[in-house]
PyMOL CGO cylinders between C-alpha atoms (Angstrom):
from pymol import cmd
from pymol.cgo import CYLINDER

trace = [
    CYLINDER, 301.31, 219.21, -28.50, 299.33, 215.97, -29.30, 0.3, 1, 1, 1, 1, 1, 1,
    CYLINDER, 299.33, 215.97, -29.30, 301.70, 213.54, -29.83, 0.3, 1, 1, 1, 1, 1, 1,
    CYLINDER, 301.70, 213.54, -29.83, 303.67, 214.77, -26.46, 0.3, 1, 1, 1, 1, 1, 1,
    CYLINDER, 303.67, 214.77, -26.46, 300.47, 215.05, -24.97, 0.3, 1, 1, 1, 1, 1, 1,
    CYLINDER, 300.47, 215.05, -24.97, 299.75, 211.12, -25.68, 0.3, 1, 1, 1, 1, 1, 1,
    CYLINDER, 299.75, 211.12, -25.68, 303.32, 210.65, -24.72, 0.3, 1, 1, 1, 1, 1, 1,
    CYLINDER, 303.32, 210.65, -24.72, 303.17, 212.19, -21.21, 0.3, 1, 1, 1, 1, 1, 1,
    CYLINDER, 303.17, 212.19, -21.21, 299.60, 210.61, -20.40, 0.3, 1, 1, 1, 1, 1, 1,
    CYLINDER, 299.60, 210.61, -20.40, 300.87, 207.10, -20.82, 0.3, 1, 1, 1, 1, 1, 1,
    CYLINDER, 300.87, 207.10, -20.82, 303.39, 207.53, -17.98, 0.3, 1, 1, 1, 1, 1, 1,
    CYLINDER, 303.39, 207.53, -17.98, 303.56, 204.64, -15.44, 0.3, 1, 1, 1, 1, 1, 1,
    CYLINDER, 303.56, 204.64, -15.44, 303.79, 207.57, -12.80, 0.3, 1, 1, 1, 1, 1, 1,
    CYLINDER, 303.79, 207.57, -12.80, 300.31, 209.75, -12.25, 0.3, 1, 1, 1, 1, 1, 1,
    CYLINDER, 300.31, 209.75, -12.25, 300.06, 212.73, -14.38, 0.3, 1, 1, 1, 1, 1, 1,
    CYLINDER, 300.06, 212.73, -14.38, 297.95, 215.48, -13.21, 0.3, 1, 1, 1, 1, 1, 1,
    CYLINDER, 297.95, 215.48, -13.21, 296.43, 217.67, -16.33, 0.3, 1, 1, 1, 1, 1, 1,
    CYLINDER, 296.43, 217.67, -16.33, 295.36, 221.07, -15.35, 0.3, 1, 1, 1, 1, 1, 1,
    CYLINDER, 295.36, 221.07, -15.35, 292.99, 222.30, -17.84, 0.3, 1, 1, 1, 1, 1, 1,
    CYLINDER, 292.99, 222.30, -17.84, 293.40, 225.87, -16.86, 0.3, 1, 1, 1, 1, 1, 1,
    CYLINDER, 293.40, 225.87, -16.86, 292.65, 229.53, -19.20, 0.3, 1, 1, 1, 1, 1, 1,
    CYLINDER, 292.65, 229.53, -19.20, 294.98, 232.70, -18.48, 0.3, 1, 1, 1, 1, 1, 1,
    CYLINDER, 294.98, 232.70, -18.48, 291.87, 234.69, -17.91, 0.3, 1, 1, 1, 1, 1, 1,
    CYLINDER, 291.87, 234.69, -17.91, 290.41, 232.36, -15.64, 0.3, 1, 1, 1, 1, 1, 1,
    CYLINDER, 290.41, 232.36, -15.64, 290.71, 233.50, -11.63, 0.3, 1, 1, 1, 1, 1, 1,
    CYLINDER, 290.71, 233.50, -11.63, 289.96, 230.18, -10.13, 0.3, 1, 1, 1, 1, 1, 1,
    CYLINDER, 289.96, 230.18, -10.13, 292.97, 228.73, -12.39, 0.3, 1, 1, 1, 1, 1, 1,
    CYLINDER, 292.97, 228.73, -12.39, 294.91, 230.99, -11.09, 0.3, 1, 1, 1, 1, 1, 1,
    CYLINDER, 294.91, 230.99, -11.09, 294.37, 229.85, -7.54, 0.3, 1, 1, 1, 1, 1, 1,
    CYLINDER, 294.37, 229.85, -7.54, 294.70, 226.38, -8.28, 0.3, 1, 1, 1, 1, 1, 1,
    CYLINDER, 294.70, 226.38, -8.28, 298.36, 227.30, -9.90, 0.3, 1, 1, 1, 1, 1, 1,
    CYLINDER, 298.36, 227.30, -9.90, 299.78, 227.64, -6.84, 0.3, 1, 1, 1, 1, 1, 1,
    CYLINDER, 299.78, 227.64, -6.84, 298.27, 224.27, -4.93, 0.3, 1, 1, 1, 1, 1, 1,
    CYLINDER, 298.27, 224.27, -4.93, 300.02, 222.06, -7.76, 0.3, 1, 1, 1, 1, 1, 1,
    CYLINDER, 300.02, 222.06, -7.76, 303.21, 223.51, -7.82, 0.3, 1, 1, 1, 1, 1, 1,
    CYLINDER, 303.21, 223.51, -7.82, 302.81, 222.62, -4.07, 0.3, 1, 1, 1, 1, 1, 1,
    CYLINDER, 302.81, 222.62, -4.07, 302.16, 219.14, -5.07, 0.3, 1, 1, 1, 1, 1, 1,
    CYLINDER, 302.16, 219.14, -5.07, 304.62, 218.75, -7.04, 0.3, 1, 1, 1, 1, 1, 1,
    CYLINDER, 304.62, 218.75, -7.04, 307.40, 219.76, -4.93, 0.3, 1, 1, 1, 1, 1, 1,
    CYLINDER, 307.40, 219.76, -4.93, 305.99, 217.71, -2.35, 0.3, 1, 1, 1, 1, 1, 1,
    CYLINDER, 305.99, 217.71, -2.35, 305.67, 214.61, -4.23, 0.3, 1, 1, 1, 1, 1, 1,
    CYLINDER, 305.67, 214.61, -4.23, 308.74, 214.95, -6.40, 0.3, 1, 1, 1, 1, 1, 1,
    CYLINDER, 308.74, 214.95, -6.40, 309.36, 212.50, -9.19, 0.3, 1, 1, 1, 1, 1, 1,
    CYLINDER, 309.36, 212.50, -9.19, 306.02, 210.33, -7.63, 0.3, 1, 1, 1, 1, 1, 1,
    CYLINDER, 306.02, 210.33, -7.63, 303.89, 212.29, -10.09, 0.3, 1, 1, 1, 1, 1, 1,
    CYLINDER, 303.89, 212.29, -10.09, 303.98, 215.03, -12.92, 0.3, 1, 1, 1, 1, 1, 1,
    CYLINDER, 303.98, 215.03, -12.92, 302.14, 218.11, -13.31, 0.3, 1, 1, 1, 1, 1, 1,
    CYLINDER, 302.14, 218.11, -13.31, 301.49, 220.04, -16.31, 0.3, 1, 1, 1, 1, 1, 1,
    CYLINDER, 301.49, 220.04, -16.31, 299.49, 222.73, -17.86, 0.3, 1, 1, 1, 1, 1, 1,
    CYLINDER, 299.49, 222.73, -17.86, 297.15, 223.00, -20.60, 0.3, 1, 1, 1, 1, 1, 1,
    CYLINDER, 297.15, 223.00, -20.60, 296.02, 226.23, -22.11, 0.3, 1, 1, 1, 1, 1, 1,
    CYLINDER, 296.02, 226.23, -22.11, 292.37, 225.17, -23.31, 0.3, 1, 1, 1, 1, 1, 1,
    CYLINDER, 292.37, 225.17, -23.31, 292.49, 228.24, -25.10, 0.3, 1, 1, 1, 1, 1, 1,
    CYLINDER, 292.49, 228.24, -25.10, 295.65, 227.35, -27.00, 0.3, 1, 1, 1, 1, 1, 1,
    CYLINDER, 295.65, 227.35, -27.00, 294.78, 223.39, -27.34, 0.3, 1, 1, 1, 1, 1, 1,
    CYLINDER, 294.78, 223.39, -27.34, 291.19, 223.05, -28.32, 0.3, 1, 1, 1, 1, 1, 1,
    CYLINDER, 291.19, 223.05, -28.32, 291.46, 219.79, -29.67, 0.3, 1, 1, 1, 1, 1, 1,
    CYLINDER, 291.46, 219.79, -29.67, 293.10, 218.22, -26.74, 0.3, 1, 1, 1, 1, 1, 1,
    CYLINDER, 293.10, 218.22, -26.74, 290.05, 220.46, -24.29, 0.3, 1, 1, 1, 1, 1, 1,
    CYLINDER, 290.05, 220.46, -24.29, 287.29, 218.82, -27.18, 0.3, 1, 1, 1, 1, 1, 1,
    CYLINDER, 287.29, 218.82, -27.18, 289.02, 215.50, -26.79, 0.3, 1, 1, 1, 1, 1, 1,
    CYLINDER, 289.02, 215.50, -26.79, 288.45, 215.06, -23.01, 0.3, 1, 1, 1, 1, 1, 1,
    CYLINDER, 288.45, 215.06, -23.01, 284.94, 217.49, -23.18, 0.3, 1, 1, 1, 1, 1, 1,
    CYLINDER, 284.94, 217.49, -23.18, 286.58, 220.04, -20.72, 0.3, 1, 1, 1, 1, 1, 1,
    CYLINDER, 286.58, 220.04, -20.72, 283.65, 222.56, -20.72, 0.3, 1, 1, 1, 1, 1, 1,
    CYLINDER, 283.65, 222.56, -20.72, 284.66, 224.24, -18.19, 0.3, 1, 1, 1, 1, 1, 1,
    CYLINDER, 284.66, 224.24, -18.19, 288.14, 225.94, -16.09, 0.3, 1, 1, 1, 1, 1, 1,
    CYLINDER, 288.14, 225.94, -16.09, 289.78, 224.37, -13.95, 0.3, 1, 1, 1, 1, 1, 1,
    CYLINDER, 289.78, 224.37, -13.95, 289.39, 221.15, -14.79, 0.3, 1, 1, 1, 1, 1, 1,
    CYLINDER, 289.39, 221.15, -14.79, 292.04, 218.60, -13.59, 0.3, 1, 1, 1, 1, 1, 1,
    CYLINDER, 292.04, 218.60, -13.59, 292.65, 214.65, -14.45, 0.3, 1, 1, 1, 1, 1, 1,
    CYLINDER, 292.65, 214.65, -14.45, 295.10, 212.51, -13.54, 0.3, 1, 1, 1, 1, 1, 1,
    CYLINDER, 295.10, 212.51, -13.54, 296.25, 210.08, -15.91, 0.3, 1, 1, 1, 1, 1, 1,
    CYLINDER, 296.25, 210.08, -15.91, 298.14, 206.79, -15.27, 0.3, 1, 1, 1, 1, 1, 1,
    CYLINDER, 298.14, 206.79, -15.27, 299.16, 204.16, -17.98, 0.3, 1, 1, 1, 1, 1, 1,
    CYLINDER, 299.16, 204.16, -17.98, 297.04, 206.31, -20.27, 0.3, 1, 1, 1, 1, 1, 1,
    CYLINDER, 297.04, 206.31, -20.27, 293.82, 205.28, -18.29, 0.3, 1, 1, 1, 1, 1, 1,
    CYLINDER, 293.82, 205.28, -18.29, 291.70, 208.44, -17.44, 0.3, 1, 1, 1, 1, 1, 1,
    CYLINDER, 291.70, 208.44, -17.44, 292.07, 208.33, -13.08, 0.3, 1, 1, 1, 1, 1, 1,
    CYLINDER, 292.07, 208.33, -13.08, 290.16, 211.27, -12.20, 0.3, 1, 1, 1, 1, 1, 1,
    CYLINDER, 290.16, 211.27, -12.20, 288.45, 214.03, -13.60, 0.3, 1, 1, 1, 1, 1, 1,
    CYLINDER, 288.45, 214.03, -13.60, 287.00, 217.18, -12.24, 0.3, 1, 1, 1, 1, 1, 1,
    CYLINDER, 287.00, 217.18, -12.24, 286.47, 220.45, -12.40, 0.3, 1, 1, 1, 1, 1, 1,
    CYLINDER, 286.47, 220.45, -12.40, 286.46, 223.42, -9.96, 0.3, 1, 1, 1, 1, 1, 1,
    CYLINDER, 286.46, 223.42, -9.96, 289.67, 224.75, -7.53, 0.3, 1, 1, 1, 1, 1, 1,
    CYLINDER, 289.67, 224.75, -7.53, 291.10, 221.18, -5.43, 0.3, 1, 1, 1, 1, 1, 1,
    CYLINDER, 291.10, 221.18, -5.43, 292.61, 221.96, -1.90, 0.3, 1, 1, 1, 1, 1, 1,
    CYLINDER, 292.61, 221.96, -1.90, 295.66, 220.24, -1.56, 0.3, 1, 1, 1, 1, 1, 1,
    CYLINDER, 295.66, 220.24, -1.56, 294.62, 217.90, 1.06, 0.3, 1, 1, 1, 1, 1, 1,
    CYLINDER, 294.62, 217.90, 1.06, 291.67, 216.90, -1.73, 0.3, 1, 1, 1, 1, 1, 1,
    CYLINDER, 291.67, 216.90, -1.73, 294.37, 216.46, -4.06, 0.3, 1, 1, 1, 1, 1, 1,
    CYLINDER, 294.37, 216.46, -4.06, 296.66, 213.90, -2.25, 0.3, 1, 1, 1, 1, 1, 1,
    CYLINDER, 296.66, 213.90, -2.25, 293.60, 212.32, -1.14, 0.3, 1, 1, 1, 1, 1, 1,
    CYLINDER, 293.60, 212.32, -1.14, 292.89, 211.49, -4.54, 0.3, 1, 1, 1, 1, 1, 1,
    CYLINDER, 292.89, 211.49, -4.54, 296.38, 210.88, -5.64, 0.3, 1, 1, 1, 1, 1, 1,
    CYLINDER, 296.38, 210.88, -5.64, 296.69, 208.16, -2.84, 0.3, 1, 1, 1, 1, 1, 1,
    CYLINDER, 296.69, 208.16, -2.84, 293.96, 205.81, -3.73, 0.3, 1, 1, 1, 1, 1, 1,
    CYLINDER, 293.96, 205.81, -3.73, 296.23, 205.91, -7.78, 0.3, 1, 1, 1, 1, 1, 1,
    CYLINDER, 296.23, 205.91, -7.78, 299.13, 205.52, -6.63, 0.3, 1, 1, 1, 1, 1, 1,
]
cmd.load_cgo(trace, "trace")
């Protein structure tokens, strides 16, 4: 997953990371809001998913300590980064001062 990982964060386009845990409630609330996003925004910006459970190094490389967490990425330069559930309106307020 690291080398894609590297790969997808040094997309021109805004990449939202969600740092998320399949036991975690709050991620699971925040699932919904990005697919949202993302059908919303279409090809303007990609969303994925990482398991912090199932990618420690990539959680330790970024110090997620806790779930959810979500950065954006553009041109591999860290955009945003925080954790906790993000309303949608919170989320395309961020997303328009990247883009």
């Amino acid at each position: 997953m690291k080398a894609n990982f590297d790969t997808i964060i040094n997309d021109e386009k805004p990449v939202i990371i969600d740092f998320h845990a399949v036991w975690c409630g709050p991620c699971k609330a925040q699932a919904p809001i990005l697919k949202d996003i993302a059908g919303e925004l279409g090809d303007r910006v990609r969303v994925i998913k990482i398991d912090v459970d199932q990618n420690p190094e990539i959680a330790g490389r970024y110090q997620i300590q806790s779930v959810p967490t979500l950065m954006i990425f553009k041109s591999g330069a860290i955009k945003y980064k925080q954790p906790g559930v993000h309303t949608k309106q919170q989320l395309l307020n961020v997303l328009t001062t990247i883009f």
